[in-house]
MINU-789850 format. One line per 5 residues: number of its first residue (from 1); their letters; for each residue x, y, z of N, C-alpha, C. Coordinates in steps of 0.02 Angstrom, whole numbers, padded with zeros to 5 digits, always signed. Example, Ala and Ser with C-alpha at 12.3 -4.5 7.8 and 13.67 -1.06 7.14 Angstrom:
1) as) +00660,-00284,+00390,+00615,-00225,+00390,+00660,-00165,+00390; +00642,-00112,+00354,+00684,-00053,+00357,+00645,+00002,+00394
end
This chain:
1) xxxxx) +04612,+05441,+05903,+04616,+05481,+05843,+04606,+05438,+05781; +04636,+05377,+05775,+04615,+05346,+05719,+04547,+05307,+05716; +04504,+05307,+05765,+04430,+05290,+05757,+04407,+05361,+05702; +04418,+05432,+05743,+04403,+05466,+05701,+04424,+05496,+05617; +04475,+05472,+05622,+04492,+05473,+05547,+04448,+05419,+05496
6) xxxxx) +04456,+05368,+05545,+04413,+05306,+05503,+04363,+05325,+05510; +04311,+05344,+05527,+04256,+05387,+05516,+04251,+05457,+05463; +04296,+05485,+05482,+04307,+05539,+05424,+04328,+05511,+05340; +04364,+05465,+05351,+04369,+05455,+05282,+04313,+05383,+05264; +04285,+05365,+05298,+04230,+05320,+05271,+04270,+05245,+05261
11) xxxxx) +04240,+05219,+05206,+04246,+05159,+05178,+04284,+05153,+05122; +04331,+05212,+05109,+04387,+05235,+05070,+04438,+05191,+05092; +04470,+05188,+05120,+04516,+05150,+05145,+04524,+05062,+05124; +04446,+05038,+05121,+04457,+04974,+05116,+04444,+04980,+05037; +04414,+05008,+05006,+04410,+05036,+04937,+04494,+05028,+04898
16) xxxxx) +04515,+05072,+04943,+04617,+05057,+04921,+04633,+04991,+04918; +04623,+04954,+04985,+04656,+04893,+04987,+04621,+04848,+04931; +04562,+04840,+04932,+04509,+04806,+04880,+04553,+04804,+04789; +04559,+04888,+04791,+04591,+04899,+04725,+04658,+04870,+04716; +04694,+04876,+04758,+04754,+04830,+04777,+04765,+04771,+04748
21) xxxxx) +04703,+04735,+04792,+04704,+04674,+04772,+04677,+04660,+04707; +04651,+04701,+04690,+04625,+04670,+04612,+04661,+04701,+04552; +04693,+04734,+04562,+04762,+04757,+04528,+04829,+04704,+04524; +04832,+04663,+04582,+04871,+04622,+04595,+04861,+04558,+04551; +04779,+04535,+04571,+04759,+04490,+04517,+04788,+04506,+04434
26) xxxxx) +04749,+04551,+04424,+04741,+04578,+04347,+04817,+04588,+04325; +04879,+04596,+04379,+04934,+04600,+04336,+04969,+04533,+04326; +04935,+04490,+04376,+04969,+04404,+04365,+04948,+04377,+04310; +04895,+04408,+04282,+04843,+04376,+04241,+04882,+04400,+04166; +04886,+04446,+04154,+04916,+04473,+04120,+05002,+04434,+04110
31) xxxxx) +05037,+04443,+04166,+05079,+04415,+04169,+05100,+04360,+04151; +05044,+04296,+04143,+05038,+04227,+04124,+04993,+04238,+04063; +04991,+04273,+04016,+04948,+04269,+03959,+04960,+04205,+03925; +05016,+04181,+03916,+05037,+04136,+03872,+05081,+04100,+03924; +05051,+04058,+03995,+05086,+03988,+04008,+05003,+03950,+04025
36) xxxxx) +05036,+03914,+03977,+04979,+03850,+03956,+04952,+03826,+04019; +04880,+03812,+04024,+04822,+03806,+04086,+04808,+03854,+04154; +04836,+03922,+04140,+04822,+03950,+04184,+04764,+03995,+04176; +04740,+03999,+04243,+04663,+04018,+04240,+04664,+04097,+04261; +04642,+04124,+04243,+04629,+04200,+04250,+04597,+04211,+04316
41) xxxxx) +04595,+04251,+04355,+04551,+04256,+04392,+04545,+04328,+04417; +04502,+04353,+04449,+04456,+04422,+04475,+04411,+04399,+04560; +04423,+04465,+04540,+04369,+04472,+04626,+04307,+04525,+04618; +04267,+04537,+04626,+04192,+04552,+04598,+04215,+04626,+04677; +04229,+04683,+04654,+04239,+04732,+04710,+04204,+04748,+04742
46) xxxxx) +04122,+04743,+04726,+04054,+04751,+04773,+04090,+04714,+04811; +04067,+04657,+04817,+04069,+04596,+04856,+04122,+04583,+04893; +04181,+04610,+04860,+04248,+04608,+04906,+04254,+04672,+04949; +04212,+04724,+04933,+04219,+04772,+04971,+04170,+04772,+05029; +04100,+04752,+05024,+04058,+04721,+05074,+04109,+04681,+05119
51) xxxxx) +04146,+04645,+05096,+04164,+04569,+05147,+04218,+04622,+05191; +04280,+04653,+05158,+04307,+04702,+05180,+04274,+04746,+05238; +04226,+04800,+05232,+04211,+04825,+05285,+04159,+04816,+05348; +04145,+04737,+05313,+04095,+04724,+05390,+04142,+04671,+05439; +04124,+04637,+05490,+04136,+04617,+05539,+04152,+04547,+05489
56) xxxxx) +04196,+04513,+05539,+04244,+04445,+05508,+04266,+04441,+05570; +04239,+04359,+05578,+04245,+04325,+05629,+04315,+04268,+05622; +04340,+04275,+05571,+04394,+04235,+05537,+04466,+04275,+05558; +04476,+04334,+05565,+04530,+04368,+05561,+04547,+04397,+05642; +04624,+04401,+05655,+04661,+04396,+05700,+04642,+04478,+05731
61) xxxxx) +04641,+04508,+05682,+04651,+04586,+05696,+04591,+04622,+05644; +04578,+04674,+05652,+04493,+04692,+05634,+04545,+04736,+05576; +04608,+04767,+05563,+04648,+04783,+05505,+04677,+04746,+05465; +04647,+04677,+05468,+04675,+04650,+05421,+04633,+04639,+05376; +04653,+04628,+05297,+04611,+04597,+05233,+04627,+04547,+05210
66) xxxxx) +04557,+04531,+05202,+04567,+04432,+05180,+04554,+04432,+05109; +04572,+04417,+05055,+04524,+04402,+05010,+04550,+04327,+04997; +04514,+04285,+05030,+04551,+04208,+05002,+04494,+04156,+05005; +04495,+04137,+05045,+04431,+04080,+05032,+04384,+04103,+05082; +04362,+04145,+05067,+04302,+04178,+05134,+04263,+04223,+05114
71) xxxxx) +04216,+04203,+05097,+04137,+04208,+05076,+04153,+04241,+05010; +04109,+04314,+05018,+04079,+04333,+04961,+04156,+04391,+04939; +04232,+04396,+04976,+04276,+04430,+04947,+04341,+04380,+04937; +04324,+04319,+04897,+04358,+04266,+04889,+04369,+04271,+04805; +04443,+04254,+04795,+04453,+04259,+04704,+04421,+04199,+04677
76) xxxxx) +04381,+04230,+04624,+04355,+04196,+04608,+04385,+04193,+04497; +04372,+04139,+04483,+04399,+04136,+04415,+04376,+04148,+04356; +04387,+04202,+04315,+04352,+04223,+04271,+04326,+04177,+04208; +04265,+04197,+04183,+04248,+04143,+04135,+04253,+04166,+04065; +04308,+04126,+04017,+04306,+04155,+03940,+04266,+04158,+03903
81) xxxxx) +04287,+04204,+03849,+04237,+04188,+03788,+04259,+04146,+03745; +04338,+04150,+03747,+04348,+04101,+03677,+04430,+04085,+03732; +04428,+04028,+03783,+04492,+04000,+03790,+04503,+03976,+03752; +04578,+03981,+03770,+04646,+03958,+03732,+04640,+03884,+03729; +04669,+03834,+03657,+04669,+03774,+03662,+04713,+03743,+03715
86) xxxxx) +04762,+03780,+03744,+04825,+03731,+03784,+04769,+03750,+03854; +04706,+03792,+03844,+04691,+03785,+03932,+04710,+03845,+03971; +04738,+03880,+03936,+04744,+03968,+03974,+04678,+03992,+03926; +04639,+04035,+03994,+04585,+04061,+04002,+04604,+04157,+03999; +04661,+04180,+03991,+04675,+04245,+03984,+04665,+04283,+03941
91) xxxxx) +04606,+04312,+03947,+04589,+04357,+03881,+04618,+04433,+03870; +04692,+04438,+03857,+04737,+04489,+03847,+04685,+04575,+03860; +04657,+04570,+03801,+04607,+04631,+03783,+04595,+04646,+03852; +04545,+04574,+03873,+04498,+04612,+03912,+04539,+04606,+03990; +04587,+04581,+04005,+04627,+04614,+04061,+04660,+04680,+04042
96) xxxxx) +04688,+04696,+03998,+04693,+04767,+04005,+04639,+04806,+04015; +04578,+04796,+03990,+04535,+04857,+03997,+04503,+04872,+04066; +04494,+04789,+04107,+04500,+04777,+04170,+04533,+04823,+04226; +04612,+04807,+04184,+04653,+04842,+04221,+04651,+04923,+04227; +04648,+04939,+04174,+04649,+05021,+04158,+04583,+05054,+04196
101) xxxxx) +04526,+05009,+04202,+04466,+05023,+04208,+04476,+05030,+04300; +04520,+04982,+04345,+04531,+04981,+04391,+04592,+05043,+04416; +04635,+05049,+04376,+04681,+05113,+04391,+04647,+05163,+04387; +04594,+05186,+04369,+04580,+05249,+04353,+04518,+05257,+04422; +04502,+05196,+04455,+04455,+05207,+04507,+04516,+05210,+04577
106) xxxxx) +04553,+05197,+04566,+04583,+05178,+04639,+04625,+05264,+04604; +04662,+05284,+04570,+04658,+05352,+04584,+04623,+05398,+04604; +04571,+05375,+04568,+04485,+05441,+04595,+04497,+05420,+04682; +04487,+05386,+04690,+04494,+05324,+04767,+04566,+05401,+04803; +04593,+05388,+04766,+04654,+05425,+04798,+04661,+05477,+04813
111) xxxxx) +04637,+05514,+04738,+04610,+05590,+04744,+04537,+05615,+04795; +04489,+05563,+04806,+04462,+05592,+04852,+04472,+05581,+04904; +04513,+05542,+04942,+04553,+05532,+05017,+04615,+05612,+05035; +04639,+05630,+04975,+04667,+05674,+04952,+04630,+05741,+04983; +04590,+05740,+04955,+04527,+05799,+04953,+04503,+05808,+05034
116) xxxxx) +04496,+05721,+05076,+04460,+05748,+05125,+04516,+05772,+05179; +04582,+05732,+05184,+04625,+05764,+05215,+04648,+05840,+05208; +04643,+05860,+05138,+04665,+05927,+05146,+04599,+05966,+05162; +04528,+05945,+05168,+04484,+06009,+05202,+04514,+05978,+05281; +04552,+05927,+05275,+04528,+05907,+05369,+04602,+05948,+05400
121) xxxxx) +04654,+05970,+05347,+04686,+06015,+05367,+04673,+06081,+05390; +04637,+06103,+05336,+04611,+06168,+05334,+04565,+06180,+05383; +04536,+06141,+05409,+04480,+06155,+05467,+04520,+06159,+05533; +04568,+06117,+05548,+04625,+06112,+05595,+04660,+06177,+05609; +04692,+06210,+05553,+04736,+06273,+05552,+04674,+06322,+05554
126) xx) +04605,+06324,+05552,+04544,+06365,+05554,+04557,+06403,+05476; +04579,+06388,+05429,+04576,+06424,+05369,+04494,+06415,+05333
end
């Protein structure tokens, strides 16, 4: 049954975890705005979402997600426009808009996983 769900809901799933993780980033980042030399960093979600749903010869279990030092869904560190003199690279602005820009996809993300379970109800009960 869960082959077929994972089929029914697609590439949604790693879409969640992906957002996850880059939500996770973007709130550390934020979090350290102001401790001197810390580097901002992001994960490029094409690329982490490619690495996510194909085959990985690295991982124990085919449900697990890597994003760490392995290939193209590895954090990678964002580049400023105007770093900070002490060496923090956190550009306040543009992690929030980052961020906001990422909450509002991993809801859509949510709402349409949302969407396909309840037709996959409705087809079940024959409504």
């Amino acid at each position: 049954m869960a082959g077929i769900l994972d089929n029914y809901i697609g590439i949604s799933a790693q879409a969640l975890q992906v957002r996850t993780k880059k939500t996770e980033l973007l709130a550390a980042n934020l979090a350290n705005a102001d401790t001197p030399g810390f580097k901002a960093k992001d994960i490029d979600f094409r690329k982490a979402l490619d690495f996510a749903s194909g085959e990985r010869l690295d991982q124990t279990h085919d449900q697990h997600f890597a994003v760490g030092d392995h290939g193209a869904g590895r954090v990678q560190f964002r580049i400023p426009t105007q770093p900070a003199v002490d060496g923090n690279t956190v550009e306040a602005h543009v992690e929030q808009g980052e961020f906001l820009d990422n909450a509002v996809r991993y809801q859509a993300t949510v709402q349409f996983i949302g969407g396909k379970m309840n037709t996959l109800k409705s087809a079940i009960k024959g409504e």
